[in-house]
C-alpha positions in Angstrom: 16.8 -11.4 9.7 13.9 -13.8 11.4 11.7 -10.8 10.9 12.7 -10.1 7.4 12.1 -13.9 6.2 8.9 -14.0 8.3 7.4 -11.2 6.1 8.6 -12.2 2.8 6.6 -15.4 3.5 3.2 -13.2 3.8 4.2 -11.2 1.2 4.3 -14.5 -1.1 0.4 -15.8 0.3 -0.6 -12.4 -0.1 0.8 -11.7 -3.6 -0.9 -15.0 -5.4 -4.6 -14.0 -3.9 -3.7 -10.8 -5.3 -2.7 -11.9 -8.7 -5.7 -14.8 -8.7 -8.0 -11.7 -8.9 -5.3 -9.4 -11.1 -4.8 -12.1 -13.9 -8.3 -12.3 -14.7 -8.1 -10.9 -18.5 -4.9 -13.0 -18.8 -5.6 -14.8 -22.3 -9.0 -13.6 -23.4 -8.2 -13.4 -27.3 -9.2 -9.9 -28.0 -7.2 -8.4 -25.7 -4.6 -8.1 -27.9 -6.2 -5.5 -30.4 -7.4 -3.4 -27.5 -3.9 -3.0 -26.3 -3.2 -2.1 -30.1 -5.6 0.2 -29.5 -4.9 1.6 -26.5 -3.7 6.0 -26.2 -2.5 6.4 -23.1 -1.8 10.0 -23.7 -5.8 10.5 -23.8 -5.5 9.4 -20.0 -2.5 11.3 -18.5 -3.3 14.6 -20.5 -6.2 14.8 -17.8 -3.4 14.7 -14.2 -1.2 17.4 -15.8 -4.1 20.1 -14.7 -3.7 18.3 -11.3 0.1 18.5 -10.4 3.1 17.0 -11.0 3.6 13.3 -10.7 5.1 10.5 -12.5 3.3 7.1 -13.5 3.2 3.5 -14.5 1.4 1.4 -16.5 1.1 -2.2 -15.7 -0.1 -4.9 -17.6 -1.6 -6.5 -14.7 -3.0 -9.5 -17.1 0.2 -10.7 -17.1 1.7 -8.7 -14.1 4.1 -6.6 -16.0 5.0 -2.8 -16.3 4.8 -1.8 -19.4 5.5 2.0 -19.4 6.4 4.5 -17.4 7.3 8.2 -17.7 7.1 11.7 -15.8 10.0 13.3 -13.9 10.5 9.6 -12.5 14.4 9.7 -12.7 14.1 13.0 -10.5 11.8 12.1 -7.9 12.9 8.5 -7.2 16.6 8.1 -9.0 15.3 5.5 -10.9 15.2 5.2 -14.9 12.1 4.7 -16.7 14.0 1.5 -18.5 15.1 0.5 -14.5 11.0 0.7 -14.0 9.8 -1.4 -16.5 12.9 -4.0 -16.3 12.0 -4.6 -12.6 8.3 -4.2 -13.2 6.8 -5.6 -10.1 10.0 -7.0 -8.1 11.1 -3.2 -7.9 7.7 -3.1 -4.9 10.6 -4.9 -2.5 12.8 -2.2 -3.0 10.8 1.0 -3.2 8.2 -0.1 0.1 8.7 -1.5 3.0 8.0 -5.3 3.4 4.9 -4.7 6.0 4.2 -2.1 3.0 4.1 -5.0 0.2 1.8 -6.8 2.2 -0.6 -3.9 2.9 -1.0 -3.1 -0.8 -1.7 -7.4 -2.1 -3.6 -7.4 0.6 -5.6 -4.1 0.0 -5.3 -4.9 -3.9 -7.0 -8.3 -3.2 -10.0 -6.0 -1.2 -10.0 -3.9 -4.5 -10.4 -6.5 -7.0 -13.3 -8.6 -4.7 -14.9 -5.3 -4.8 -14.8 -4.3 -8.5 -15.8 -7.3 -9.6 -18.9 -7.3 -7.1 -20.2 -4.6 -8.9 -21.7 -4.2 -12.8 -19.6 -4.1 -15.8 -20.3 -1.0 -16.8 -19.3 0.4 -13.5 -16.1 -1.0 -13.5 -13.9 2.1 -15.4 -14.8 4.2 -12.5 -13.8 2.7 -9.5 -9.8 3.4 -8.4 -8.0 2.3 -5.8 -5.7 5.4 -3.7 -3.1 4.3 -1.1 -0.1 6.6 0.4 3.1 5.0 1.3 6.7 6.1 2.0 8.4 5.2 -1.4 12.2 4.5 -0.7 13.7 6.6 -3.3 17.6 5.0 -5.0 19.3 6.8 -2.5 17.8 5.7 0.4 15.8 8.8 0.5 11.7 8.5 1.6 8.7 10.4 -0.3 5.5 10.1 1.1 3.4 9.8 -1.9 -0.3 9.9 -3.0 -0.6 6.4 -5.7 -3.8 6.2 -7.4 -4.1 3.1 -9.6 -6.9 3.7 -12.2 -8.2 0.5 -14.7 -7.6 2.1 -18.1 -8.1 -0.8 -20.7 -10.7 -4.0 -20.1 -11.8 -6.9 -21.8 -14.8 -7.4 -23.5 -15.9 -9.1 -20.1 -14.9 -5.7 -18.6 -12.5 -7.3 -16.9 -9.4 -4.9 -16.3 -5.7 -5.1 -18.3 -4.1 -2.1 -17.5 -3.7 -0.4 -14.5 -3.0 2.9 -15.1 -0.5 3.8 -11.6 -0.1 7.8 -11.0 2.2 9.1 -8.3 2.5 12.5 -6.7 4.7 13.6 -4.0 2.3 14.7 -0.8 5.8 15.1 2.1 4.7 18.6 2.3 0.5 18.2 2.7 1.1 15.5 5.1 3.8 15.7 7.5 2.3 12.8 9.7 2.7 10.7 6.7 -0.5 8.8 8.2 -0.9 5.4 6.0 -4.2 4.7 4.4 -5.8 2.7 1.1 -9.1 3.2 -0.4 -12.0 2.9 -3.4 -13.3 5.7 -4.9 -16.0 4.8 -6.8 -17.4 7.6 -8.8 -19.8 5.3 -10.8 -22.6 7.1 -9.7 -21.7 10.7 -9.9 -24.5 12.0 -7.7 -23.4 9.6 -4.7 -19.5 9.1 -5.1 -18.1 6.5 -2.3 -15.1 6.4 -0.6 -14.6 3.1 1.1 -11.6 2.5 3.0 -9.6 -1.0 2.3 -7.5 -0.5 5.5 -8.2 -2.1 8.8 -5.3 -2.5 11.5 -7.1 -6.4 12.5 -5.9 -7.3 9.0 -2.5 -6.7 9.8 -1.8 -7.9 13.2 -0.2 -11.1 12.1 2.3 -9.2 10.7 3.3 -6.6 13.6 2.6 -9.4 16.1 5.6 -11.0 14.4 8.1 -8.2 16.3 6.2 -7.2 19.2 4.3 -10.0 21.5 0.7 -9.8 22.6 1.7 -8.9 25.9 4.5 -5.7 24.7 1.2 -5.0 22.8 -0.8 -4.8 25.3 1.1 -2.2 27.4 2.4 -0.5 24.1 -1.8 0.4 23.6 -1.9 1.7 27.6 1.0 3.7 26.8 -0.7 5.0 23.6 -3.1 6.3 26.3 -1.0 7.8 28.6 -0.2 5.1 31.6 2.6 4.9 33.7 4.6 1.6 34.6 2.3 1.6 37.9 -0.8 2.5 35.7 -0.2 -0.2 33.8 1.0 -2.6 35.8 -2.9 -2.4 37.7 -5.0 -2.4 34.5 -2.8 -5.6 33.3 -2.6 -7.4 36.9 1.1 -7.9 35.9 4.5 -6.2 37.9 6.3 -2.7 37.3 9.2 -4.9 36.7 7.3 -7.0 33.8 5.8 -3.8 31.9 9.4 -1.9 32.3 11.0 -5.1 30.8 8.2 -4.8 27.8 9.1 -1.3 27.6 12.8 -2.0 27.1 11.5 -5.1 24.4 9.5 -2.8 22.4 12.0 -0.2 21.8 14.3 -2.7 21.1 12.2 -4.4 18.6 10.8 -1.0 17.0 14.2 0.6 16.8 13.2 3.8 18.8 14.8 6.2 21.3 11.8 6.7 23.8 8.4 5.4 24.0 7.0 8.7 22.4 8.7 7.7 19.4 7.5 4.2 19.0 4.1 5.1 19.8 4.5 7.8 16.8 5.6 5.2 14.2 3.1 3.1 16.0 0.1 5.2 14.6 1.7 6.2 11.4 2.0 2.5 10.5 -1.8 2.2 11.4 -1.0 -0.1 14.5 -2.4 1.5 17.3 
């Protein structure tokens, strides 16, 4: 499991940028009466014209789930108690690890931009990500998560995170990865501004395939044969078939069309 514990240690440095710029609110005094104060119902009334989904809300001042609720049970096998219990530690069983990391990381992106802009801008800018969510039974659902701020300080610094999920397998059979802003503060010029780049990522995939397997695995991606390849890279047919055999080792594929399908899926190629 070298892999396994190599990734848990990225997930750790990514998860405490991530909750440096999360925890922000985290014992401002009056934060108290606006949870008191807080209706979620006058938030999720809105999705249910949208489709069917179930949610979260996360206390992300103190990095918590505090409630959670829709047809949950049936779409993932998990109880809403199960949910809030696990709160945040659930993420390592319901994503893959190089899927933790993508969403601290992409959070981090999120909060360095929301606090860029004005305080009055802040209650409409979300952040949308899709991810395979690993369901109790080892199922997979490719869902849509958009993760709204609901409640802020009086600094307008967010408290909860208002996380809505909806079940997209059937709209998007590639189950292509991607994270995103929408920021809707200016209603006349709404932005969409992606948080995903593959750069950001490569010290995680570099940890199971080597420069060089990625090297040819990109050449592959473009159609080259062993010979091809072996010209462009100035290297043998006997070296890029021995990266071929690495990479579908390493990538737990069949053939080399398969591993250049999860290849772009994941968003490495």
């Amino acid at each position: 499991m070298k892999l396994d514990n190599f990734l848990f240690r990225k997930i750790s440095q990514s998860f405490q940028e991530f909750s440096l710029y999360s925890q922000k609110s985290l014992g401002k005094a009056e934060a108290l009466q606006r949870k008191k104060e807080f209706d979620l119902n006058n938030y999720l009334r809105v999705f249910h014209a949208f489709d069917t989904y179930f949610y979260s809300l996360a206390d992300i001042s103190t990095l918590t789930v505090i409630d959670a609720g829709g047809p949950i049970e049936q779409f993932t096998g998990y109880t809403k108690e199960e949910v809030i219990k696990r709160g945040y530690t659930l993420m390592l069983s319901i994503h893959h690890l190089k899927d933790t990391i993508r969403a601290t990381r992409g959070g981090t992106k999120y909060f360095k931009y929301l606090y860029a802009q004005e305080p009055e801008r802040r209650p409409y800018i979300k952040v949308n990500r899709t991810l395979d969510l690993i369901c109790k039974d080892g199922r997979k659902l490719f869902v849509l998560a958009q993760s709204i701020p609901v409640l802020f300080n009086e600094h307008m610094e967010p408290i909860y995170m208002l996380n809505i999920y909806s079940d997209i397998s059937d709209l998007q059979p590639s189950r292509q990865y991607s994270h995103y802003i929408i920021d809707s503060s200016d209603l006349e010029h709404p932005k969409k501004i992606s948080l995903f780049d593959k750069n950001d990522y490569s010290d995680c995939f570099q940890s199971a395939v080597s420069k060089g397997e990625m090297r040819v695995l990109e050449l592959i991606a473009k159609g080259m044969d062993s010979k091809l390849i072996a010209d462009q890279l100035f290297i043998s047919e006997h070296t890029v078939r021995t990266h071929r055999k690495n990479i579908l080792r390493k990538m737990e594929c069949s053939n080399m069309t398969e591993v250049v399908k999860k290849a772009l899926v994941e968003g490495w190629l």
